[in-house]
VOGU-3710 file (C-alpha; in Angstrom, 3 decimals, decimal comma):
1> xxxxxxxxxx> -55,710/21,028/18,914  -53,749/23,331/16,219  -53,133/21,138/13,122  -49,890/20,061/11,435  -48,668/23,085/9,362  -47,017/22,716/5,787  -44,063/24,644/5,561  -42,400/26,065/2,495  -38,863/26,565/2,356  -37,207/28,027/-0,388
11> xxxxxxxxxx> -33,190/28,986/-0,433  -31,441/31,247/-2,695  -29,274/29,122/-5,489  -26,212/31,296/-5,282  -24,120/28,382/-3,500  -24,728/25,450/-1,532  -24,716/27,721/1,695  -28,190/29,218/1,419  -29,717/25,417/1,182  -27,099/24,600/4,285
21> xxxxxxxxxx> -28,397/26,938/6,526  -32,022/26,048/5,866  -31,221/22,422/7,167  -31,659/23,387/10,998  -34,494/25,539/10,270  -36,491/22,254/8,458  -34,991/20,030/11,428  -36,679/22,207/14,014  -40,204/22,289/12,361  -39,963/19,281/12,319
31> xxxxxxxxxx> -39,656/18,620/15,566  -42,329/21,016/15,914  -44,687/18,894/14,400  -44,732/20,785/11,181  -44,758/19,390/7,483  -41,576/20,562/5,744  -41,810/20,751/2,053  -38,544/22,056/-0,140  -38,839/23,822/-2,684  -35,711/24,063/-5,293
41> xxxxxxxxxx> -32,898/23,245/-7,863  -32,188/19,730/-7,959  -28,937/20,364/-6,365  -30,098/21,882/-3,079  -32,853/19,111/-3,329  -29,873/16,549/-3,282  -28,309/18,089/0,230  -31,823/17,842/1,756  -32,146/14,157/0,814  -28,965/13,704/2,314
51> xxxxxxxxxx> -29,218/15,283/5,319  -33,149/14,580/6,386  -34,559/12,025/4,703  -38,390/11,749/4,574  -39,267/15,349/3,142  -41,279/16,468/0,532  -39,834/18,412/-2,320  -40,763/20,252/-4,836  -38,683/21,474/-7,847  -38,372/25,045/-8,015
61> xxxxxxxxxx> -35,026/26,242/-9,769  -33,933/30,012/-8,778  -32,219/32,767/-10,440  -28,821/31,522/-11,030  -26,465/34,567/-11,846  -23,159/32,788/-11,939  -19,913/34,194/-11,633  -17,485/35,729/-13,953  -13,892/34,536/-14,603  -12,794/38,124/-15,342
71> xxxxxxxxxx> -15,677/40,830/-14,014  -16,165/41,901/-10,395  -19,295/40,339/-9,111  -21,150/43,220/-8,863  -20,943/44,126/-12,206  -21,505/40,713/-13,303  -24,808/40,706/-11,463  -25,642/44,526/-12,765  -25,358/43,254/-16,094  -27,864/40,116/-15,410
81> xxxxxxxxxx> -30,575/43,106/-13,094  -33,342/43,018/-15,857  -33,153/39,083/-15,529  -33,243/39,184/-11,743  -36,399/40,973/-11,786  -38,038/38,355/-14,407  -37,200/35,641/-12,262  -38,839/37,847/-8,973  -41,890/38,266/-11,175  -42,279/34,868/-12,218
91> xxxxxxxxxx> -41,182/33,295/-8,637  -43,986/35,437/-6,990  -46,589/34,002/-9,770  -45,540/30,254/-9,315  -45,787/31,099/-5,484  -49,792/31,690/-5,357  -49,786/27,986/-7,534  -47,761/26,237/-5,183  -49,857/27,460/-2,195  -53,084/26,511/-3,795
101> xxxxxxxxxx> -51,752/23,044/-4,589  -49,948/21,989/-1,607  -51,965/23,713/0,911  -49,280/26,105/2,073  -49,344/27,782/5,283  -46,020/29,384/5,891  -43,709/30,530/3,455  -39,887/30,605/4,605  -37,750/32,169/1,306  -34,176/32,463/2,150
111> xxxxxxxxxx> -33,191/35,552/0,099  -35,346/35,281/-2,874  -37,081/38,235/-3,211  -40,612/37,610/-4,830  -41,804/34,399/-2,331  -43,917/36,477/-0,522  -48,074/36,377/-0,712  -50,385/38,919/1,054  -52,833/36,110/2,361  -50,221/33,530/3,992
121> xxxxxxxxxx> -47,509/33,972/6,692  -44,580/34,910/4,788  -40,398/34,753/6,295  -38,039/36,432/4,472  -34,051/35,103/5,226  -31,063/37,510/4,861  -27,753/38,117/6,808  -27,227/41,734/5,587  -29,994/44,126/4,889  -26,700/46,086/4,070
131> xxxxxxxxxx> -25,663/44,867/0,703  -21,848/46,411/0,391  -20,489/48,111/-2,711  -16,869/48,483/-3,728  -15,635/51,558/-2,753  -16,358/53,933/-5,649  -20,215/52,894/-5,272  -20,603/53,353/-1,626  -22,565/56,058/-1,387  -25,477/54,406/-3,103
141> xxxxxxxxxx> -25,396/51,895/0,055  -28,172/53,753/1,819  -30,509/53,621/-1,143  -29,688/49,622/-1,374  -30,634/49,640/2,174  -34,315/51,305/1,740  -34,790/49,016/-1,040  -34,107/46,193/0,918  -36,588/47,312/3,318  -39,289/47,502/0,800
151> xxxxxxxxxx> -38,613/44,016/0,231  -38,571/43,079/4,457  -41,614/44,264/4,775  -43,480/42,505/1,900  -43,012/39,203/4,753  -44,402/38,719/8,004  -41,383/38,323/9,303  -37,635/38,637/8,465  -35,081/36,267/10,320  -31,101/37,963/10,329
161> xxxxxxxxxx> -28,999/34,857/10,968  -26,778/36,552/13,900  -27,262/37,493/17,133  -27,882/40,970/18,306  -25,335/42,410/19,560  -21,725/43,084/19,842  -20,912/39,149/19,424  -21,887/38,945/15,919  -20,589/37,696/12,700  -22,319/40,072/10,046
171> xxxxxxxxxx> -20,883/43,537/11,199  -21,827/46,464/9,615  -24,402/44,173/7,419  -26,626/43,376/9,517  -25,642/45,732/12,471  -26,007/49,858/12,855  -28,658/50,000/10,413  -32,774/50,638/11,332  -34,700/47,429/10,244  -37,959/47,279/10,117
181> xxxxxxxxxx> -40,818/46,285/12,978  -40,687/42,628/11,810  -36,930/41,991/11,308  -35,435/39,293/14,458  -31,559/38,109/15,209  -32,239/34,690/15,199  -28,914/33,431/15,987  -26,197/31,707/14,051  -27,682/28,405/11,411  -25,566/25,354/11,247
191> xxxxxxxxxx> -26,422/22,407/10,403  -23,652/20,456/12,573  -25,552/22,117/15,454  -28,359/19,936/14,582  -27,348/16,830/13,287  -27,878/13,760/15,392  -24,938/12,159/16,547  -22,709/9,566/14,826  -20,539/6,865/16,232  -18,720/6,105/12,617
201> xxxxxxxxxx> -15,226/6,490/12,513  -13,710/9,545/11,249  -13,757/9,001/7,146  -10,007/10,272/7,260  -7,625/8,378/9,601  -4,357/10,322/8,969  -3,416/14,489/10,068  -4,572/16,056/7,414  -5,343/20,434/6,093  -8,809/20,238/5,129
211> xxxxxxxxxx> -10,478/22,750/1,928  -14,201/23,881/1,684  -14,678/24,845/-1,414  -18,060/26,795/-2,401  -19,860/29,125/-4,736  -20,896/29,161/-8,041  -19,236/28,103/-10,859  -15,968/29,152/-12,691  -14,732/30,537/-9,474  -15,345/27,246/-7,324
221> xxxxxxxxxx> -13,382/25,986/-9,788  -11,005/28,548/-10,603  -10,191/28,407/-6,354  -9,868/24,904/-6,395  -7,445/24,431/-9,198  -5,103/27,359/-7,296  -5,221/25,147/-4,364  -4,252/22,075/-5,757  -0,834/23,000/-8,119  -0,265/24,562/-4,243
231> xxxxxxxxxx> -0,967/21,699/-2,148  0,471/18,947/-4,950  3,879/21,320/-4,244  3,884/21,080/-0,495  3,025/17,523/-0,591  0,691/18,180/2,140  -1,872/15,602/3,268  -5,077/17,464/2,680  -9,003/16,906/2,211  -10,515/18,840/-0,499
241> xxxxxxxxxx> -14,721/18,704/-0,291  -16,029/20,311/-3,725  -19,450/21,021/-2,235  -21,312/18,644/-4,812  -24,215/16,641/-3,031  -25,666/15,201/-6,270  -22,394/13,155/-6,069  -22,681/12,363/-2,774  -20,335/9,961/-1,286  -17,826/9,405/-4,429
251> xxxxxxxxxx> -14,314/10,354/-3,758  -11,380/10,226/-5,704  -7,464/10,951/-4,781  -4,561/13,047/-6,884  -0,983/12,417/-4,720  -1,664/13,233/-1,073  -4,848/15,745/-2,149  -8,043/13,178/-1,136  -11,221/15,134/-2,871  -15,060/14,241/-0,949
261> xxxxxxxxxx> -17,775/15,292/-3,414  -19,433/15,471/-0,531  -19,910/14,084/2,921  -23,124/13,802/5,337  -22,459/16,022/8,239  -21,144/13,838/10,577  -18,556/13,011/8,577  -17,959/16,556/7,570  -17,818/17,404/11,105  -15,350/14,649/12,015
271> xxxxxxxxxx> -12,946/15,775/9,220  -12,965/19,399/9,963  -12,398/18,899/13,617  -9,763/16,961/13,637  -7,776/19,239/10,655  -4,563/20,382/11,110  -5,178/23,602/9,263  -8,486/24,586/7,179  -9,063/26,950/4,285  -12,213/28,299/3,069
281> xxxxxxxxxx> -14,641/30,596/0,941  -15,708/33,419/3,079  -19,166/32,440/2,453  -21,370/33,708/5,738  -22,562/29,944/5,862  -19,238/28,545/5,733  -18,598/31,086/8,492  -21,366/30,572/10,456  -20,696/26,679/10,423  -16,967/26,868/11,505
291> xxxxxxxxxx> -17,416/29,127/14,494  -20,564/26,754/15,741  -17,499/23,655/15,751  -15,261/26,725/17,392  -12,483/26,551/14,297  -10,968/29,039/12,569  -9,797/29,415/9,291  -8,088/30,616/6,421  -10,232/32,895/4,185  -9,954/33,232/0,416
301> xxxxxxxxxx> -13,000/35,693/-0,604  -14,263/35,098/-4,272  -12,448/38,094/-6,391  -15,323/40,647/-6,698  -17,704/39,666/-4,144  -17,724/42,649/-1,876  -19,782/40,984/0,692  -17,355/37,722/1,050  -14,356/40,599/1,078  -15,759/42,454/4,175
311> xxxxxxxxxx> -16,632/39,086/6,021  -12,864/38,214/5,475  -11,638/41,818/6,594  -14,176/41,816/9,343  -13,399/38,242/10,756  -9,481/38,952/10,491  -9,501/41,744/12,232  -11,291/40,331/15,326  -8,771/37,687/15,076  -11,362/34,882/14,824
321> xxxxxxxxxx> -9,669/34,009/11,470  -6,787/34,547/8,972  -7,608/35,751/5,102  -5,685/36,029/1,692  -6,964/37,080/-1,704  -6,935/34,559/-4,407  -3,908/36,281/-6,378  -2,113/35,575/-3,489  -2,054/31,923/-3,517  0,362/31,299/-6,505
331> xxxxxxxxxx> 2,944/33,095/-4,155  2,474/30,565/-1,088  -0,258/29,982/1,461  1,100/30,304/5,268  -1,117/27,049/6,313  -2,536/28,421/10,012  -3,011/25,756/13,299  -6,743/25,944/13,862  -7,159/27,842/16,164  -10,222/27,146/18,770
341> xxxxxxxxxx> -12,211/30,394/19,237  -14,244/29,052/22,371  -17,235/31,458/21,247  -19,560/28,351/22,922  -21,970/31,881/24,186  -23,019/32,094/20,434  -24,244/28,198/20,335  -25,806/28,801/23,442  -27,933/32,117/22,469  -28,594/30,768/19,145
351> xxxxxxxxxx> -30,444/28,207/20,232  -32,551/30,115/22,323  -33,368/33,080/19,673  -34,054/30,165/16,975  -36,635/28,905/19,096  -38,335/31,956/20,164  -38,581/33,024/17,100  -39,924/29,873/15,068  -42,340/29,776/18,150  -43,263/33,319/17,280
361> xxxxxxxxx> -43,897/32,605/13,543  -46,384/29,393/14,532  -48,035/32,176/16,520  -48,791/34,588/13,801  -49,703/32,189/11,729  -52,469/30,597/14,230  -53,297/34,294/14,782  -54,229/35,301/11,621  -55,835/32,362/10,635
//
């Protein structure tokens, strides 16, 4: 009889989205008969109590680079490199402690770059081994791209949140592009794809425009702000979650604006699909979440980020949502119909690749034990 694995999981603290798409991951070790320990900031931690109670967790803060009010991203985060690859260094050497203490046997790190150990089963999380840069950079692309694969095959195993082929979500960031022996499309992560069902009432009883916001502070609330001199204006019933778990369940109300720190997923669920209109980061989580409950969206990008800029542009242009920049709010936001994209073929395949391929990581790790 194989014994009960403990699992590490460890997401990126770049946004709530990297500890969101972890949740159907944990669910389905779980079911598995696996031990599912998490390892991070306290505010991920909060989600996870939230949304499965009865895991262990461990804290385990990540690099944090923040945003910039003023600077592109990617200069912001150029600027904070040399303190990226302290944090990798140190990560990797807290790693070997946490595996001797707790007994690890699999390691699943959700785009943080040092969680890898040459004696124990090691995944490594990312949905583009393409990291874009702005235009007058993109020629160093290819050498981001071999980089990246240094760091994919450190792992047993890397896991690109999409599915293969042509109906895919990630484009050019995960698609056309050699990856590595170990790399597998494990299909799209959401965690209302995996939450059990609720008979509650829907927390919001009146039609409503509903706002994700997301990301790291001060453009969460930079975005946020924008949206509400706009919505207070229009006098439009809306729902506003500010993506804050440690709060969870405390809400608050400003004219017809109704804010949710935040809201266990069957709630969430409820409120998104019965919105009017929704607008929302273009955060590949946030994505990834809205086409599992087939709804589009309204796109705002966060100024700089050229990854959140080519989801938008990508996503727009298969007409699977709408987008606008953030300078474009002050001048009026044309508040889209949700529009239901019937893409149930990605639910359906995701499933399946998930499985096979958490099956295929138990293996390996059985296998070289």
């Amino acid at each position: 009889m194989k014994k009960r694995l403990n699992i590490l999981i460890c997401p990126l603290e770049w946004g709530l989205g990297h500890a969101a798409r972890m949740i159907p991951i944990a669910r389905k070790l779980q079911e598995m008969d696996n031990n599912v320990i998490i390892a991070s900031g306290e505010e991920h931690l909060s989600l996870f109590r939230d949304e499965i109670p009865g895991l262990s967790y461990i804290s385990f803060p990540g690099f944090k680079p923040g945003y910039s009010s003023f600077l592109p991203q990617y200069l912001a985060l150029f600027f904070k490199t040399p303190l990226l690859l302290y944090h990798i260094i140190l990560e990797h050497i807290k790693l070997k402690r946490f595996i001797k203490n707790y007994s690890i046997d699999i390691i699943i790190s959700d785009n943080r770059f040092g969680l890898w150990n040459k004696n124990t089963t090691s995944v490594y999380i990312t949905h583009m081994p393409l990291i874009p840069f702005p235009k007058a950079l993109k020629f160093l692309e290819p050498a981001g791209v071999f980089l990246h694969r240094i760091i994919i095959k450190k792992y047993s195993l890397c896991f690109i949140p999409d599915l293969p082929g042509d109906l895919n979500l990630s484009g050019r960031l995960s698609h056309g592009i050699r990856h590595p022996h170990n790399v597998r499309y494990i299909g799209i992560l959401s965690k209302f794809n995996s939450s059990p069902p609720d008979l509650n009432e829907n927390p919001v009883d009146f039609r409503h425009n509903t706002v994700i916001l997301s990301g790291p502070e001060p453009q969460r609330e930079i975005l946020k702000q924008k949206l509400i001199a706009f919505f207070k204006e229009s006098k439009s019933q809306t729902v506003m979650f500010e993506g804050k778990p440690e709060k969870s369940g405390v809400s608050s109300r400003n004219g017809s604006i109704i804010f949710f720190s935040h809201l266990p997923t069957s709630g969430m669920k409820k409120v998104i699909e019965s919105s009017e209109s929704i607008i929302a980061r273009s955060g590949y989580t946030t994505i990834m979440e809205l086409v599992s409950l087939n709804c589009s969206a309204t796109l705002i990008p966060t100024p700089g980020q050229t990854e959140q800029e080519y989801l938008a542009d990508y996503l727009s242009e298969k007409a699977w949502f709408y987008k606008i920049s953030q300078d474009e709010i002050k001048r009026g936001i044309n508040l889209h119909p949700v529009k239901h994209l019937w893409q149930d073929e990605i639910n359906i395949q995701s499933s399946f690749l998930l499985t096979a391929a958490l099956k295929e990581l138990l293996e390996k790790h059985h296998k070289n034990c």
